[in-house]
C-alpha positions as CSV (number, residue, x, y, z in Angstrom):
1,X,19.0,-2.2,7.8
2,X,16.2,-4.1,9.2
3,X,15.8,-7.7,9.8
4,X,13.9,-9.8,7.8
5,X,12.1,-12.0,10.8
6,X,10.7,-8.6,11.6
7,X,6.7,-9.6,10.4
8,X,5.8,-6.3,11.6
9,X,8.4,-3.8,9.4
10,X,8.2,-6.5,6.3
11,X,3.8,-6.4,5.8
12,X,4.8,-2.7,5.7
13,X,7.8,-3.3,2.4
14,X,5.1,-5.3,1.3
15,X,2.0,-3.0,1.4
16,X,4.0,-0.1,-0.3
17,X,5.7,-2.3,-3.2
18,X,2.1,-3.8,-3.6
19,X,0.0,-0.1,-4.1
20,X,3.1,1.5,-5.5
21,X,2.7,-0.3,-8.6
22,X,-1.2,0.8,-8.7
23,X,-1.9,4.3,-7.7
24,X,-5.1,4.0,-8.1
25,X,-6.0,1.1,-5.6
26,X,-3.6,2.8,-3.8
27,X,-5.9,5.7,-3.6
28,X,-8.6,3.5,-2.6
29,X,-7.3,1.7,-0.2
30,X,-5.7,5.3,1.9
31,X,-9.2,6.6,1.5
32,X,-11.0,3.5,3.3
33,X,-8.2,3.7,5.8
34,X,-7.2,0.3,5.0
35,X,-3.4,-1.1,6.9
36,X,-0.9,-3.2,6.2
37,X,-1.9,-5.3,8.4
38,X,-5.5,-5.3,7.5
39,X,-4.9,-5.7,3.7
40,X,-4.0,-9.7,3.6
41,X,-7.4,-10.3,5.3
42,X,-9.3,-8.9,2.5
43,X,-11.4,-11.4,0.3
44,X,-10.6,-11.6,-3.7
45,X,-13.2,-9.9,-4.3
46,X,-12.9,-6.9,-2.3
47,X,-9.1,-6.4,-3.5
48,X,-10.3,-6.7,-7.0
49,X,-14.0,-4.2,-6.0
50,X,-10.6,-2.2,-4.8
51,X,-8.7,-1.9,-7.8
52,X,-6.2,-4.6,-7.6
53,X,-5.1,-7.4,-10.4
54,X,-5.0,-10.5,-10.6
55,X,-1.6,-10.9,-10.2
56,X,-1.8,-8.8,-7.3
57,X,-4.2,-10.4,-5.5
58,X,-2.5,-13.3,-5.6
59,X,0.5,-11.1,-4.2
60,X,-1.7,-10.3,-1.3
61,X,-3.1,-13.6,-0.7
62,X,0.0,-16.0,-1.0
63,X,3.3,-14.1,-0.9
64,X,2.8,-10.9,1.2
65,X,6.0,-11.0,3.2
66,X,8.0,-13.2,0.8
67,X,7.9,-10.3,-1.1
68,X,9.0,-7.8,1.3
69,X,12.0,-10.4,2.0
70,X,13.0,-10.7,-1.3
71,X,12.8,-7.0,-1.2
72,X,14.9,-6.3,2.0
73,X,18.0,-8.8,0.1
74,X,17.8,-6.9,-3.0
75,X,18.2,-3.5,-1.1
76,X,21.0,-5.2,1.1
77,X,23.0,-6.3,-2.4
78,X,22.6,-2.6,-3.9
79,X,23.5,-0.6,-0.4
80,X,20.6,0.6,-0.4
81,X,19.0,2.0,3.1
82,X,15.1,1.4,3.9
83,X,14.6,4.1,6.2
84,X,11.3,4.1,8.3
85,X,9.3,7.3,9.5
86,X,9.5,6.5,12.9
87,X,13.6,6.5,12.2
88,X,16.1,9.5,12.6
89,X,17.0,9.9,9.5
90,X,13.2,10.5,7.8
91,X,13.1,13.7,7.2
92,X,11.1,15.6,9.9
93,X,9.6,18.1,7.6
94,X,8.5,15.1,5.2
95,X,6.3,13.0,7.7
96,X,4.0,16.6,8.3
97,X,2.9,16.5,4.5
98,X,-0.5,14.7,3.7
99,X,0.5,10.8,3.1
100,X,3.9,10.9,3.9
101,X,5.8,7.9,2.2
102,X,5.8,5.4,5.0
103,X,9.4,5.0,4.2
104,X,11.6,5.9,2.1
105,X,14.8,4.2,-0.1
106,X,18.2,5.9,0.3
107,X,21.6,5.6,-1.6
108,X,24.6,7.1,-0.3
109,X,24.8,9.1,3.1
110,X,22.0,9.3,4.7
111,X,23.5,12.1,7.1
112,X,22.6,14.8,5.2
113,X,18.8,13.6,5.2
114,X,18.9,15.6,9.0
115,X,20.0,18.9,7.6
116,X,18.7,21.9,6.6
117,X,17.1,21.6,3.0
118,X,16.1,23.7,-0.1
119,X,14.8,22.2,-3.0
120,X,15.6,23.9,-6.8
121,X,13.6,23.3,-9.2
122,X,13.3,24.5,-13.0
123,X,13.2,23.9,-16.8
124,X,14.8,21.1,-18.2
125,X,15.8,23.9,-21.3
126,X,17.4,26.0,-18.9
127,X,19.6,28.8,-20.1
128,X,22.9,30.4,-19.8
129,X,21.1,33.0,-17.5
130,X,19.6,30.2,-15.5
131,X,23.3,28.3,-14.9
132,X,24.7,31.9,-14.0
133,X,22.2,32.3,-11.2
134,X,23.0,29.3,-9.8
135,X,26.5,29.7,-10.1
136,X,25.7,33.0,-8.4
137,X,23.5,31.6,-5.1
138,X,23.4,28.2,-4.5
139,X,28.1,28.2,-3.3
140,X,26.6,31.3,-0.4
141,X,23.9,28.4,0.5
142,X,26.0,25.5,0.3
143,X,28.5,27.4,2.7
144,X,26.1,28.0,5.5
145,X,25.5,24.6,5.2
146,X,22.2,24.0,3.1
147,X,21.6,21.0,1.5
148,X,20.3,21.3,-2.2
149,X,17.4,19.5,-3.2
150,X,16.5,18.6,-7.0
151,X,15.2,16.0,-9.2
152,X,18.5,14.7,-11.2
153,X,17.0,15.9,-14.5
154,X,18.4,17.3,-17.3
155,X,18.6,21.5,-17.2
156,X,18.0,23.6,-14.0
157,X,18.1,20.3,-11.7
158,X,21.2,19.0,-12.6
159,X,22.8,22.3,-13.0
160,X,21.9,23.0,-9.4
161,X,23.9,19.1,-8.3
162,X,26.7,20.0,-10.3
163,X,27.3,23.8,-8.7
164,X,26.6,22.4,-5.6
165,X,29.2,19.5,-5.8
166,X,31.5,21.6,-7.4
167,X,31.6,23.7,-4.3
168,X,31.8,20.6,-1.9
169,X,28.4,21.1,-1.0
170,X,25.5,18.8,0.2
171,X,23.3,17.4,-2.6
172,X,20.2,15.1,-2.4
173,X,18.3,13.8,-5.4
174,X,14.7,12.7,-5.7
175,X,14.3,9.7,-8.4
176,X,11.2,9.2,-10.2
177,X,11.0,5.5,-10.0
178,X,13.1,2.9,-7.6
179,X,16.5,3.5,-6.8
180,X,17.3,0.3,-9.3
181,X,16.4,2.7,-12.3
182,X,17.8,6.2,-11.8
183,X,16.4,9.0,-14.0
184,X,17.5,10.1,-16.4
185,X,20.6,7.4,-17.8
186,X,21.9,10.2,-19.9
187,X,22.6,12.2,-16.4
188,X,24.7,9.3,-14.9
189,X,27.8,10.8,-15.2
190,X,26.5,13.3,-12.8
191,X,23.8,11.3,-10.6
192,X,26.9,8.8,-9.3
193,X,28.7,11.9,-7.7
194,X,25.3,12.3,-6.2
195,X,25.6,9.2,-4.4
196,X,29.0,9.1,-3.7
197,X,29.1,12.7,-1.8
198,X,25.2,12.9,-0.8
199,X,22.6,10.6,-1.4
200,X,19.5,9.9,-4.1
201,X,15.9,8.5,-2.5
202,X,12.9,7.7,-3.4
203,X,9.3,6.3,-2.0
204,X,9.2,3.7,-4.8
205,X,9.6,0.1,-4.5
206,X,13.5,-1.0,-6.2
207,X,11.9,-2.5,-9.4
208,X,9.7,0.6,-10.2
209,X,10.9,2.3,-13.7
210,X,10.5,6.0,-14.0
211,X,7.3,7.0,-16.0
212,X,5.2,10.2,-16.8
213,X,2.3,9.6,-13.9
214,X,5.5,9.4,-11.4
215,X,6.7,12.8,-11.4
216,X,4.0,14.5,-9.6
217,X,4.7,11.9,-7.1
218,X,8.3,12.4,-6.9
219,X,7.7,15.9,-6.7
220,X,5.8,16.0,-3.3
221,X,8.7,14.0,-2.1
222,X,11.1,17.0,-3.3
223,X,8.8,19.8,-1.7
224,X,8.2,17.9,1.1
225,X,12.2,17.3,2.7
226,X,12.4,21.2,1.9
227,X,12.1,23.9,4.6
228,X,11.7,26.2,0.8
229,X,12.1,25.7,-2.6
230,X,13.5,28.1,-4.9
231,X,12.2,28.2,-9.0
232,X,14.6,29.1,-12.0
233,X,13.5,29.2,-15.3
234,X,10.5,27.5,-15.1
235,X,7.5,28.0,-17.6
236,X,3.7,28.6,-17.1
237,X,3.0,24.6,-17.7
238,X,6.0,22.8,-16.5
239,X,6.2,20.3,-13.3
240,X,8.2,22.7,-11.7
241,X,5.1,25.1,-10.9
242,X,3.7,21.7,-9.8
243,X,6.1,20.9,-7.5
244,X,6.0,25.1,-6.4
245,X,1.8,24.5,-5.8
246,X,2.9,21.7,-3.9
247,X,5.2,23.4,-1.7
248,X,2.4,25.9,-1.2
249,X,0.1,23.0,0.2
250,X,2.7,21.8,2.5
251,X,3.6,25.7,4.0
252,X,7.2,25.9,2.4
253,X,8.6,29.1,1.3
254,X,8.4,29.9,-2.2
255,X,11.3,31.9,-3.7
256,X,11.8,32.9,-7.7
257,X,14.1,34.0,-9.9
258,X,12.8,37.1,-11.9
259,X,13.9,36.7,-15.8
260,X,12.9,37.8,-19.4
261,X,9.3,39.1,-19.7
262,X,9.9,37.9,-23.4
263,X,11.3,34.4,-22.4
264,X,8.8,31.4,-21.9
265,X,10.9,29.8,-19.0
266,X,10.8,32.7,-17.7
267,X,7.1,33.3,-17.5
268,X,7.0,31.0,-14.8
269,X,8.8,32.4,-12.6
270,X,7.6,35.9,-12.9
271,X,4.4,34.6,-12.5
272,X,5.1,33.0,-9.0
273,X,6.0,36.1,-8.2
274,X,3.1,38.2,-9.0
275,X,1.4,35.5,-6.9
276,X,3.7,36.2,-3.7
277,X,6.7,34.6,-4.3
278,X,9.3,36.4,-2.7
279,X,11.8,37.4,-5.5
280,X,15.4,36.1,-5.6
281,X,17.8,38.3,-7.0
282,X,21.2,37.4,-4.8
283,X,21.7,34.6,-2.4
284,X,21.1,37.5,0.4
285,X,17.2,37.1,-0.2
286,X,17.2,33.8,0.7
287,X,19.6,33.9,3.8
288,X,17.9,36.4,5.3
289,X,15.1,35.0,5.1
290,X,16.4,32.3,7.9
291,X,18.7,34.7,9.7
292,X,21.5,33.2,8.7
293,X,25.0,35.5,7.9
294,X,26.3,35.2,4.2
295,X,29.9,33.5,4.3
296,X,31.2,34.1,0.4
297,X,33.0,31.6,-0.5
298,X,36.5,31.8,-2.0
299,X,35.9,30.6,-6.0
300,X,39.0,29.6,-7.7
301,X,38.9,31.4,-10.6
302,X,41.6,29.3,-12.3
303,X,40.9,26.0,-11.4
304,X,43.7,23.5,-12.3
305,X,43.5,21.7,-15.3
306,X,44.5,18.4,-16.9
307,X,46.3,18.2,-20.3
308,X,43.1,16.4,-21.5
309,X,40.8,18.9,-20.0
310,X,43.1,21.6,-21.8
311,X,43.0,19.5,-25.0
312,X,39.1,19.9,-24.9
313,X,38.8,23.5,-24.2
314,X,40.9,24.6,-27.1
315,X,38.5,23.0,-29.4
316,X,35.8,25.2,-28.0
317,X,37.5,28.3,-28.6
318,X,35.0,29.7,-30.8
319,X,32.1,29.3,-28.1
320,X,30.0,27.0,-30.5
321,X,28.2,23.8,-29.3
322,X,30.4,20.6,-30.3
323,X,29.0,17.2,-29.8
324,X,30.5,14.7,-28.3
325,X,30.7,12.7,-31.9
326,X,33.4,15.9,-32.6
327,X,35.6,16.0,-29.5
328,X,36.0,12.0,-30.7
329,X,36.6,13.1,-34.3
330,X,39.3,15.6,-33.5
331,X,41.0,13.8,-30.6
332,X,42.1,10.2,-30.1
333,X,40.3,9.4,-27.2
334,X,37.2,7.4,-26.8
335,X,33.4,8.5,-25.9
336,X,33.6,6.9,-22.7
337,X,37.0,8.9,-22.0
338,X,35.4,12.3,-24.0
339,X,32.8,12.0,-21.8
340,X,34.3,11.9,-18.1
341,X,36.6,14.9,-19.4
342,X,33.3,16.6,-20.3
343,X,31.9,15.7,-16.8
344,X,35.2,17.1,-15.2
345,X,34.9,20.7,-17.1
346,X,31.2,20.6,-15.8
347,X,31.9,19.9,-12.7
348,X,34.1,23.2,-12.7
349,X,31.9,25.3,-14.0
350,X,34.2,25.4,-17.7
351,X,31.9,24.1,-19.5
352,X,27.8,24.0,-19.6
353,X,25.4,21.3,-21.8
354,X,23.6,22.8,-24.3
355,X,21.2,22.0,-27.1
356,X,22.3,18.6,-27.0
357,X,26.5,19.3,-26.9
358,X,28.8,21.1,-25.5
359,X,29.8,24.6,-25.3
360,X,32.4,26.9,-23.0
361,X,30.9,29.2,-20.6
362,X,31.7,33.4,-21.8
């Protein structure tokens, strides 16, 4: 962590928490060439003929390090790392993409930010086809040492954390706003084990909540730490053909799953394809790719279970989704306790979320 007497390291905190919150100064100001350094030296009038506020001028004027201070102690009481591009952990493949973040915010070990990377991405409806894929490629990635990439949100990208940490393998997640507002809350259950066995960044100031115009921007971030990024599910109109376009951009590889020609999330996959995607149909096409020898890992097809785990899974017999409000009804345990049993069957591939419950895997 870096000092906070550092003038040099805190106008740069203070240049990216200042434009973070207004993309479109931002813009402005990275097309005039404008640094952080040369930014407090503007007159109000040229911040504001630049697109700042008020408020933010005032920022500029009066409290430009103060705030990168403030920022530094709040990052300190939250372990959270502010990693610079000129340190060893930014990812290399990151600072080659147009406007690399200048830094970057990092919870949990920041180790695996060195390794190899491949981002998965995909719809947020994602199907019992789409978990099976994963289930099927990402444990031969994971054991050649491949760190999965996603976004932490609900379908394909949290499928692809859970497989991976269910196989003890490296996961990063990209959040769409500061690290002080992880994305989605509903996906806490699985965004913790995130951070406690890899790590979540993001280029956003601490205080920045997630919204719409942010995901693009997270995005880049995802394609950008990725030597490729593989799409399931995904369709025509959906970020995650963004985030392939952006990969494009940056020179990554783009690999697809082929599915339904009569499923939507499926028609944006086959249509990477037909565009030169290479097609995905075993974990083989990927490692090959990269030369690298496919180690199968040993699965443990009957993973141990608890007596409340067991409890659970006998009220699923019948393969229908059960809400969370039922497992609560028929047992005598609370949601909070419903719910880390639920996480525990995820985790072991038991169970799988759908339409907005629970259901076992056939």
């Amino acid at each position: 962590m870096i000092e906070n007497n550092n003038p040099y390291l805190l106008e740069r905190i203070s240049f990216a928490w200042i434009t973070s919150k207004n993309q479109k100064a931002r813009r402005r100001v990275i097309r005039k060439n404008i640094s952080h350094t040369q930014l407090p030296g503007f007159s109000p009038t040229e911040l504001e003929l630049l697109g700042f506020t008020d408020s933010e001028i005032k920022d500029i004027k009066h409290n430009y390090l103060t705030i990168a201070e403030q920022e530094l102690e709040k990052a300190k009481r939250n372990n959270v790392e502010i990693i610079f591009k000129e340190d060893e952990y930014y990812p290399s493949l990151l600072a080659e993409i147009h406007d690399p973040p200048d830094f970057i915010y990092c919870k949990g070990n920041k180790e695996i930010l060195k390794s190899e990377k491949v981002a998965v991405v995909g719809s947020r409806k994602a199907s019992n086809y789409g978990w099976w894929c994963l289930n099927e490629i990402l444990p031969d990635l994971c054991a050649v040492n491949m760190t999965i990439v996603s976004g932490m949100a609900y379908g394909i990208d949290s499928m692809a954390h859970k497989v991976t940490l269910n196989v003890n393998g490296n996961t990063i997640g990209v959040n769409a706003g500061g690290l002080l507002h992880l994305y989605p809350q509903g996906n806490m259950g699985i965004i913790q084990p995130i951070i406690d066995k890899g790590c979540v960044i993001s280029e956003f100031s601490l205080d920045i909540i997630p919204r719409p115009f942010y995901f693009p921007i997270r995005n880049r971030i995802i394609a950008g730490i990725s030597r490729s990024i593989l799409v399931v599910e995904a369709a025509m109109k959906s970020g995650s053909l963004v985030t392939a376009r952006l990969g494009l951009e940056q020179n990554r590889d783009i690999f697809a799953v082929p599915g339904r020609i009569d499923s939507i999330i499926s028609q944006g996959t086959n249509y990477l394809i037909q565009q030169g995607a290479k097609m995905v149909t075993s974990s083989k096409d990927i490692l090959e790719e990269y030369g690298l020898v496919q180690l199968k890992p040993k699965k443990d097809e009957t993973p141990e279970l608890s007596k409340n785990e067991k409890e659970i899974l006998e009220l699923m017999i019948d393969n229908e989704v059960k809400s969370i409000d039922y497992f609560v009804e028929k047992t005598e345990h609370s949601v909070s306790a419903i719910i880390s049993i639920l996480m525990e069957l995820l985790l072991k591939n038991i169970v799988i979320e759908d339409s907005g419950g629970y259901r076992k895997i056939m």
